[in-house]
N, C-alpha and C positions, 0 to 999 in steps of 0.2 A: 570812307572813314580813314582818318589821317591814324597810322602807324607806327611810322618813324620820321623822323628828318633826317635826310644826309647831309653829311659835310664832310669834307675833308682838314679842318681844320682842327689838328688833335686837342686843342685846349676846348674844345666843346666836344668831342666825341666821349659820350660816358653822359655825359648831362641831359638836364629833362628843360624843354619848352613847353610849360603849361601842361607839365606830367604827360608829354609825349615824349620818348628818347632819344636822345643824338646818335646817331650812329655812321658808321665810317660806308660809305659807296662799296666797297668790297664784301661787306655784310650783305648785301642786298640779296633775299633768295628769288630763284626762278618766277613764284607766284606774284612779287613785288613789281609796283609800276611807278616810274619816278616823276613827278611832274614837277617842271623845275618854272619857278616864277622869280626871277633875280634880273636885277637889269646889268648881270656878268651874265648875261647866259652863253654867250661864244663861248666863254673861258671855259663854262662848264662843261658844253657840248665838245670841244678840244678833248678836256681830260677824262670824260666818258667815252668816249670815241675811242682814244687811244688803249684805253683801260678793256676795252671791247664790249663796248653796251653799244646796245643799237638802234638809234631815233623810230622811234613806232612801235619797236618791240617791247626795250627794255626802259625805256621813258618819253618823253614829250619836252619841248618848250611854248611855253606861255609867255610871252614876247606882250610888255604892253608900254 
């Protein structure tokens, strides 16, 4: 079940998709699992990586 969306883009952080809520990657709590399907996904994996989330642990890409 879909929970949040991340983004780092502050003019949607606060906002709802389909009364699901934008929220910022920093938000994210331990229990959360990010699955990222964007055709930016290096760029995301970049700034998750640096930010210190961990491919497997703290998210996935979905590359298609």
């Amino acid at each position: 079940m879909v929970q949040n969306f991340y983004d780092n883009n502050r003019e949607k952080i606060g906002k709802k998709i389909n009364g699901i809520p934008v929220i910022s990657p920093q938000e994210k709590s331990k229990k959360d699992f990010i699955i990222i399907t964007t055709t930016w996904a290096d760029e995301v994996w970049h700034e998750l990586t640096a930010a210190s989330f961990k491919l497997n642990e703290d998210f996935i890409i979905m590359k298609y």
